[in-house]
N, C-alpha and C positions, 0 to 999 in steps of 0.2 A: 545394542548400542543406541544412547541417543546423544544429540547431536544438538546444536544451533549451527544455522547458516549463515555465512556471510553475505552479504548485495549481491560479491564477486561474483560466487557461488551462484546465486542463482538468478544473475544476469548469462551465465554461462549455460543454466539450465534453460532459460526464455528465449534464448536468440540463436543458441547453437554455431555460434561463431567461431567457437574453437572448438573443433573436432574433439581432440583427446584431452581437454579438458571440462568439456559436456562429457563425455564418456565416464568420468571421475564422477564428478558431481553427480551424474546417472544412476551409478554404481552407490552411490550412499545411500541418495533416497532411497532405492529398493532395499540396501541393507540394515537398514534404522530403524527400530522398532519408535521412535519417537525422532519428530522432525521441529524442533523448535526457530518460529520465523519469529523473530519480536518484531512490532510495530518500525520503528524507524529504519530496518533494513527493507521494509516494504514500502515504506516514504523514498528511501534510495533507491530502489530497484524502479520506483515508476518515475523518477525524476530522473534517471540515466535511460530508462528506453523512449523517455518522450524528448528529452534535449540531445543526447548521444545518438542514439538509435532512431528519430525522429518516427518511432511511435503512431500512429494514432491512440487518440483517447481512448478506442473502443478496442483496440487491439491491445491496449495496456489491460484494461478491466478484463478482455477473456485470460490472460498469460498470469492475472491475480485471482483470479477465479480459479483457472485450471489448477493452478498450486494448490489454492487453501480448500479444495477438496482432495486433494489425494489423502488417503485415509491416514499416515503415518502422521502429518503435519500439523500441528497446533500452533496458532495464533490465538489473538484476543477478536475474534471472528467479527462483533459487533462494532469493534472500533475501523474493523476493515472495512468492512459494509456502509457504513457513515464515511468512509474514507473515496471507497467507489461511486458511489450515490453524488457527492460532488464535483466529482473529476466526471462522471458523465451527465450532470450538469452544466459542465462547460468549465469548471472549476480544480482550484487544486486538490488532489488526493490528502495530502499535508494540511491543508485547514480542515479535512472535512474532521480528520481523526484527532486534530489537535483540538478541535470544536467538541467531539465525543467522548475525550478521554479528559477535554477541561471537566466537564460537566460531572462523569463519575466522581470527578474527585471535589465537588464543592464548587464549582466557579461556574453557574448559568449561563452567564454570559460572557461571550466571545466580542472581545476588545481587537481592529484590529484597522490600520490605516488603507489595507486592500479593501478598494471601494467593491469591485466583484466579490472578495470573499463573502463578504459583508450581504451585497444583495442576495449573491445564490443561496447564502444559511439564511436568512429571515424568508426565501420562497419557502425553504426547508422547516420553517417555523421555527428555527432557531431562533431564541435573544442574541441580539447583536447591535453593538456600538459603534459604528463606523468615525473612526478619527479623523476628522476633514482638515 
């Protein structure tokens, strides 16, 4: 069987807050011969355990970490990694990937009125226009 997940999904698998519905989602991952996470359900899963769940930054990055190695799982792995790198930065997961996944697609440079996004991607050697 393979699969995509939803946030829900596997905000239930990170936080274990409902019993029998972590036990569900449990039971996929192991049954799934292919586990597909797209990109912005991994933007939603770290923007609901650091607002909802009040997260730490670093306890986000291991619970995105632990996922995108269990062997079943496929993401777009480098846009995660660009994704993580910013958020423990001090920054958002969501610029870091929207920064890495403008750029695959043609667009160097990262336009954007968040005066932080802006400086953490240019420490990152990112191009970046900061809109004042």
């Amino acid at each position: 069987m393979k699969v995509t997940l939803d946030t829900n999904v596997l905000v239930r698998l990170a936080t274990q807050d409902d019993a029998a519905q972590a036990a569900k989602a449990l039971q996929v991952l192991q049954n799934a011969t292919l586990i597909a996470v797209p990109t912005p359900a991994l933007c939603e899963l770290v923007w609901v355990l650091l607002r909802g769940y009040r997260y730490t930054a670093a306890q986000v990055a291991e619970a995105v970490r632990t996922l995108i190695q269990v062997r079943n799982v496929v993401c777009h792995t480098p846009t995660v990694l660009a994704g993580l790198a910013l958020l423990e930065a001090g920054g958002d997961f969501a610029d870091g990937a929207i920064a890495y996944e403008g750029e695959l697609l043609g667009g160097p440079e990262f336009v954007t009125f968040d005066q932080q996004a802006a400086r953490l991607l240019k420490a990152q050697k990112r191009k970046v226009r900061w809109l004042r």
